[in-house]
Legacy VTK file of the C-alpha trace (Angstrom):
# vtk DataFile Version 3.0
C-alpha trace
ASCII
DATASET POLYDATA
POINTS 328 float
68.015 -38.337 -50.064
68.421 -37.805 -54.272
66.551 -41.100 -54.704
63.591 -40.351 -52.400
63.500 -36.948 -54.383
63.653 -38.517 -57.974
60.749 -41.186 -56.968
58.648 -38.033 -55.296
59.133 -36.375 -58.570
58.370 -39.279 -60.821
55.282 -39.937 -59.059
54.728 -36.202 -58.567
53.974 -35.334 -62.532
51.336 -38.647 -62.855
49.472 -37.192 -59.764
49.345 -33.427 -60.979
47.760 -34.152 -63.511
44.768 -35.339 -61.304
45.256 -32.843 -58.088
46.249 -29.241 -57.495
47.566 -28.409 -54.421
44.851 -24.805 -54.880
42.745 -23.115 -57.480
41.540 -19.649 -58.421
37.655 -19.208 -58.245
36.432 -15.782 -60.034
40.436 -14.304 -58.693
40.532 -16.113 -55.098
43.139 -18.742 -54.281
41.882 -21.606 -52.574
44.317 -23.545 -50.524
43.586 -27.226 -49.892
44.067 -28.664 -46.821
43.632 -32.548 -45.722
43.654 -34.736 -42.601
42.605 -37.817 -41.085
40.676 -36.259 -37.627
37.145 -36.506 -37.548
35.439 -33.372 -37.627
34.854 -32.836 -33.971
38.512 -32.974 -33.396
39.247 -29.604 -31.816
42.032 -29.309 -34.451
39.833 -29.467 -37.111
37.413 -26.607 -35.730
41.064 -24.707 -35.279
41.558 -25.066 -38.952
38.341 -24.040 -40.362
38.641 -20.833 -37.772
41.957 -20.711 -39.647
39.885 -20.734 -43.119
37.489 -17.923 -41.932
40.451 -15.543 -40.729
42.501 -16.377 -43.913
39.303 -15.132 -45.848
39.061 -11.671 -43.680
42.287 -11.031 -43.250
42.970 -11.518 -47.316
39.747 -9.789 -48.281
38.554 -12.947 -49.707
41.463 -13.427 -51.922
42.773 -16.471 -50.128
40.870 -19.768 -48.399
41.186 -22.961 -47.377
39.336 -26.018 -48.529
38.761 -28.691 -45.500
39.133 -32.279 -46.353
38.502 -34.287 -42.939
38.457 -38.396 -42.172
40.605 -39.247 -44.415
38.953 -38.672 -47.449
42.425 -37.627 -49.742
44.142 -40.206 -47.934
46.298 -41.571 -44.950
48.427 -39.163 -42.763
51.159 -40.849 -44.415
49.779 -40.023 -47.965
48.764 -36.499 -47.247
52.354 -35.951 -46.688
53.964 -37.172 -50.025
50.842 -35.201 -51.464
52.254 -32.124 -49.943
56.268 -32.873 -51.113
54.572 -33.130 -55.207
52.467 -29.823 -54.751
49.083 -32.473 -54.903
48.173 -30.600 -51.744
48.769 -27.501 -49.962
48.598 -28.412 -46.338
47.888 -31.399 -44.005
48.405 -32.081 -39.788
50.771 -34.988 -38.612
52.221 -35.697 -35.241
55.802 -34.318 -34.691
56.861 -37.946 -34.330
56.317 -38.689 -37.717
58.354 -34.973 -38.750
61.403 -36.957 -37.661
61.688 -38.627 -40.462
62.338 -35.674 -42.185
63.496 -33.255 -39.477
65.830 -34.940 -37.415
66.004 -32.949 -34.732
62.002 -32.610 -34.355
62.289 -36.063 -32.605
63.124 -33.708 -29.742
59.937 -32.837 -28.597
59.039 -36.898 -28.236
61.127 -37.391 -25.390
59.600 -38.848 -22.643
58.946 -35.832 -19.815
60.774 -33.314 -21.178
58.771 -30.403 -20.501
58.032 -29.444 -16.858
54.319 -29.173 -17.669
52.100 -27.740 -20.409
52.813 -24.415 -20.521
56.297 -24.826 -20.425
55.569 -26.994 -23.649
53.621 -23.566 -25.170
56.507 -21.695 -24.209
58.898 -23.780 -26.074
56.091 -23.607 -29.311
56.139 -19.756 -28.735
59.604 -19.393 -28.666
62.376 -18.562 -31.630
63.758 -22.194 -30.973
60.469 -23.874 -31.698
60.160 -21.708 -34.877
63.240 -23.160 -35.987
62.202 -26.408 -35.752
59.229 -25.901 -37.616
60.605 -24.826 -40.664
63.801 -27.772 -41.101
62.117 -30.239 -42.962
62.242 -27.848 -46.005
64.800 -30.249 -47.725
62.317 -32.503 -47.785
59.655 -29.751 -49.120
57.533 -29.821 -45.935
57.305 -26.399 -43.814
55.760 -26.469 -40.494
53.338 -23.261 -39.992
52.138 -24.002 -36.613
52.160 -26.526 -33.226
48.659 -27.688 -32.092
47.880 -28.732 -28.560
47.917 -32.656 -28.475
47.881 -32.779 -24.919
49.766 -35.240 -23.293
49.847 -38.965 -24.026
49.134 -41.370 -21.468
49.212 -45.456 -21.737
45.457 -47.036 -21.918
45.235 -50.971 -21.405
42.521 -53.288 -22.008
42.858 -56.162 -19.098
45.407 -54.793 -16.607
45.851 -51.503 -14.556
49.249 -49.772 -14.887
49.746 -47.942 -11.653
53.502 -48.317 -11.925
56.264 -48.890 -14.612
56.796 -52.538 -13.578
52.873 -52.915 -14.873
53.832 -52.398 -18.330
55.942 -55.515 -17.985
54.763 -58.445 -21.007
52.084 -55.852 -21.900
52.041 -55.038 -25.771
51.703 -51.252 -26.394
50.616 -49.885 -29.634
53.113 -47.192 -30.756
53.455 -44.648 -33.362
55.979 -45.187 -35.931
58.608 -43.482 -34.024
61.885 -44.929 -33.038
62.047 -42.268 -29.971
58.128 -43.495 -28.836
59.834 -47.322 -29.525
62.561 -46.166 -27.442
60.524 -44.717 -24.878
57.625 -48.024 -23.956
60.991 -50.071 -23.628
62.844 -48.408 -21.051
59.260 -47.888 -18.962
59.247 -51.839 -19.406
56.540 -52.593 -22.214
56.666 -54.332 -25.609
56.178 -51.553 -28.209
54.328 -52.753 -31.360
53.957 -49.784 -34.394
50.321 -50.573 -35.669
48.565 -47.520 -38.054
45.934 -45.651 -36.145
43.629 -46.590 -37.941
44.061 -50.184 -37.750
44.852 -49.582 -34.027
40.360 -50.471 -32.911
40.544 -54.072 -34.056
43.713 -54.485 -32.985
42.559 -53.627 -29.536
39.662 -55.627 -29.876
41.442 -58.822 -31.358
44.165 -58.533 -28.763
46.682 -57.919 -30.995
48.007 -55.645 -28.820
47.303 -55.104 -24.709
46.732 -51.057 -24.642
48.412 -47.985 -26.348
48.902 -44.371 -25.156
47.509 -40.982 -26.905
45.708 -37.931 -25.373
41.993 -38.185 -23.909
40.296 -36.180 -26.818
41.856 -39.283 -29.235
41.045 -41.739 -26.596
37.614 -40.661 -26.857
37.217 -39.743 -30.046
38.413 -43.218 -31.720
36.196 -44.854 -29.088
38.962 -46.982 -27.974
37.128 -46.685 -24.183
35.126 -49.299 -24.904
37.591 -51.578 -25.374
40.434 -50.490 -22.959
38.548 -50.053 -19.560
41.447 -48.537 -17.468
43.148 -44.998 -18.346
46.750 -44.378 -16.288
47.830 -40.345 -16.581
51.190 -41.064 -16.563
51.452 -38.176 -19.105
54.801 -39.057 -20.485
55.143 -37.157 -23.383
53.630 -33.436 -24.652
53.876 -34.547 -28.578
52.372 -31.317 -30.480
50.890 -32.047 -33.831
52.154 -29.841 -36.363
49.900 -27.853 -39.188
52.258 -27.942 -42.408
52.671 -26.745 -45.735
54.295 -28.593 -48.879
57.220 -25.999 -49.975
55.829 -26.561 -53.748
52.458 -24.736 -52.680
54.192 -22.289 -50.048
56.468 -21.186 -52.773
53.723 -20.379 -55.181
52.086 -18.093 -52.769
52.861 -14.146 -53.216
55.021 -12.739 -49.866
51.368 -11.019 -48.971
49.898 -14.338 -48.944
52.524 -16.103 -47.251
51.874 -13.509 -44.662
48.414 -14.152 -44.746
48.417 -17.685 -44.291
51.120 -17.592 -41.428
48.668 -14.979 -39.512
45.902 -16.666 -40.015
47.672 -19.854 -38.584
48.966 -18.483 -35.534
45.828 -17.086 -34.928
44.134 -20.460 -35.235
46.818 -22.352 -32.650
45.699 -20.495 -29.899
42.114 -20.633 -30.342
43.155 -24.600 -30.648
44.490 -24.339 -27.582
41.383 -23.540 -25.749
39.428 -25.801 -27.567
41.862 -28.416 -26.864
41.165 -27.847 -22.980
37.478 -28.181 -22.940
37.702 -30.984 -25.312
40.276 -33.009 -22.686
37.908 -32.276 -19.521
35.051 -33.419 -21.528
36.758 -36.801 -22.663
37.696 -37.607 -19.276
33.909 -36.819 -18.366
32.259 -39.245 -20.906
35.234 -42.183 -20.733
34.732 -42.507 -16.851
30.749 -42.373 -17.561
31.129 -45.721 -20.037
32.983 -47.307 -17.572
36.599 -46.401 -17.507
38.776 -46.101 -14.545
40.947 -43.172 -14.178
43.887 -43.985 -12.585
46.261 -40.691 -11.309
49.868 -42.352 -10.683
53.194 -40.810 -9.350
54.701 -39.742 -12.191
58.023 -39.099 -11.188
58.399 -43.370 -10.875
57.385 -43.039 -14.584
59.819 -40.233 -15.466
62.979 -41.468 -13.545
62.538 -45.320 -15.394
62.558 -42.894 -18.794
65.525 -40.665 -17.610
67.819 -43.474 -19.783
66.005 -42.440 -23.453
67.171 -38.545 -22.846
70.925 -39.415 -21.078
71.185 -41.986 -24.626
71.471 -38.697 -26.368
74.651 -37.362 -24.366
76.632 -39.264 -27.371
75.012 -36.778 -29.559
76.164 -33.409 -28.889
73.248 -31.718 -31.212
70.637 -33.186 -30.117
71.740 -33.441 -26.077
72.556 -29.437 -26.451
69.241 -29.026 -27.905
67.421 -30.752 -24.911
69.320 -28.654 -22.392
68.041 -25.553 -24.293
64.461 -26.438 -24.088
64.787 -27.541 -20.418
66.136 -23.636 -19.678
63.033 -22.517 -21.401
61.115 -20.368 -18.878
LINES 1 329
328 0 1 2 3 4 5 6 7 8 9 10 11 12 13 14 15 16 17 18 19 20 21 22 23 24 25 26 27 28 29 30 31 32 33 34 35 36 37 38 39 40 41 42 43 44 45 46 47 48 49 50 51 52 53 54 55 56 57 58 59 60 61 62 63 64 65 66 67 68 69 70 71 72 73 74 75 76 77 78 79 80 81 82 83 84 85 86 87 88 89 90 91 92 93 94 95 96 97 98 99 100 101 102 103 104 105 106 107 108 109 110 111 112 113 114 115 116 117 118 119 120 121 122 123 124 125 126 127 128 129 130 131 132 133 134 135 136 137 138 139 140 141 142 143 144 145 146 147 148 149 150 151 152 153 154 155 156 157 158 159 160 161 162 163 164 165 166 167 168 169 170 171 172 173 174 175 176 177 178 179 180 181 182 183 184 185 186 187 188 189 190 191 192 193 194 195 196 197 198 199 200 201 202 203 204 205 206 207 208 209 210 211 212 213 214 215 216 217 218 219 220 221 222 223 224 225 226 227 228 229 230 231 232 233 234 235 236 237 238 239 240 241 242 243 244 245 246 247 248 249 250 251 252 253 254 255 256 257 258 259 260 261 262 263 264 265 266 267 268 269 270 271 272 273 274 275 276 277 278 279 280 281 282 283 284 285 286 287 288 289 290 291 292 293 294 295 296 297 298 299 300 301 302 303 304 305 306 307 308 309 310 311 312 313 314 315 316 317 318 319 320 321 322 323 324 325 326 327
């Protein structure tokens, strides 16, 4: 953990010298805030409805600045950004807070929530809080969970209607040993390819299929390439909205306040967005051609029961799963 720190801080005071994580305009703070969603992702309209209730909420002494698609860098890059104070604020998947919150690989076990507002209930509730906030060691402080919906597997030649489907099929993954975890017990070949390298992939059959939400499914056009759709909904993976310590820690306790109302504010007006976004995705994907196949999904969750009993060794995490599973 000291060396990763002593390389972030190495690179940390070359890069400051080019960004700054905000700036002060005529006495307002402007907060900058990156990602790699395009800007009709319903998480990006959440966070620029974050950005006008920051503004009126500060009297125009604090805002955001939006940088969408990529354009400061990978999700990936955003982050280290954040841990030098380069940038205030970015969005990744929880899966990829694991790597610096442990226990946040929680929430990407496969069918762990009963459905999704039993998954808002655990955002909502003191336990997901805590969560959000235990990657501070590694300067990175989750504000907020945004609705990703649940992931379901997408294949290009062959139909999965059952488990046994998956079987020699090559399934794009996330770089995420519990997502890894999770393809191989349901009888797939996981493969971690960069989403963004994840449409040629496809299309060059470097892989058979991969699973994500139907707003991403839609959204990175992968329909036209993967023809058949199976809602297996395995996992509820929430993205998370965080804040590099460096930037959080230069804020004033009024604007800390602030930006934490202003970004609970924005997660459930995400949430709403996020629901018309998935009915209309599952509109247009079935117009260009896509079949939408409804399976039994407790054949899908009982060939997954082994990735959450594997934790029983660990008395942490296993304690923590039985605590969200009591969640009402």
């Amino acid at each position: 953990m000291n060396k990763i720190k002593n390389t972030v801080l190495i690179f940390g005071s070359l890069l400051l010298l080019t960004f700054s994580a905000c700036k002060k305009t005529g006495g307002a703070k402007t907060l900058k805030l990156a990602h790699a969603l395009p800007t009709e992702h319903p998480v990006h309209k959440a966070m620029e409805y974050m950005g006008k209730v920051l503004l009126e909420k500060s009297g125009g002494k604090l805002g955001l600045e939006i940088y969408p698609s990529q354009q400061l860098g990978t999700e990936r890059q955003c982050l280290e950004l954040l841990q030098i104070g380069s940038l205030a604020m970015t969005k990744v998947s929880a899966a990829v807070m694991e790597n610096f919150s442990p226990r946040m690989r929680v929430v990407g076990l496969p069918y762990l929530f009963r459905d999704r507002e039993h998954g808002f209930h655990f955002q909502d509730s003191e336990l997901g809080k805590q969560l959000l906030v235990e990657g501070e060691g590694f300067w990175l402080r989750g504000l907020v969970y945004f609705d990703a919906g649940q992931r379901s597997f997408y294949t290009k030649t062959k139909p999965v209607h059952v488990p046994a489907d998956l079987k020699n099929q090559k399934i794009r993954v996330m770089q995420s040993k519990t997502a890894i975890d999770m393809v191989k017990a349901l009888g797939g070949s996981p493969t971690p390819i960069s989403w963004g390298e994840l449409y040629t992939a496809l299309q060059q059959g470097i892989v058979d299929g991969a699973e994500n939400n139907p707003p991403s499914f839609y959204t990175s056009r992968h329909y036209e390439v993967c023809k058949y759709y199976t809602l297996d909904e395995h996992t509820s993976i929430p993205d998370l909205l965080v804040v590099g310590t460096v930037a959080w820690n230069r804020l004033s306790p009024q604007e800390q306040t602030w930006l934490q109302e202003a970004a609970d504010e924005a997660k459930f007006y995400q949430r709403k967005l996020w629901a018309e976004a998935e009915e209309e995705a599952l509109r247009e994907v079935q117009k260009a051609g896509v079949e939408i196949i409804r399976p039994d999904k407790s054949v899908f969750s009982e060939k997954a029961k082994p990735v959450l009993e594997a934790f029983k060794e660990d008395a942490e995490i296993y304690e923590l799963i039985k605590e969200i599973q009591a969640i009402k």
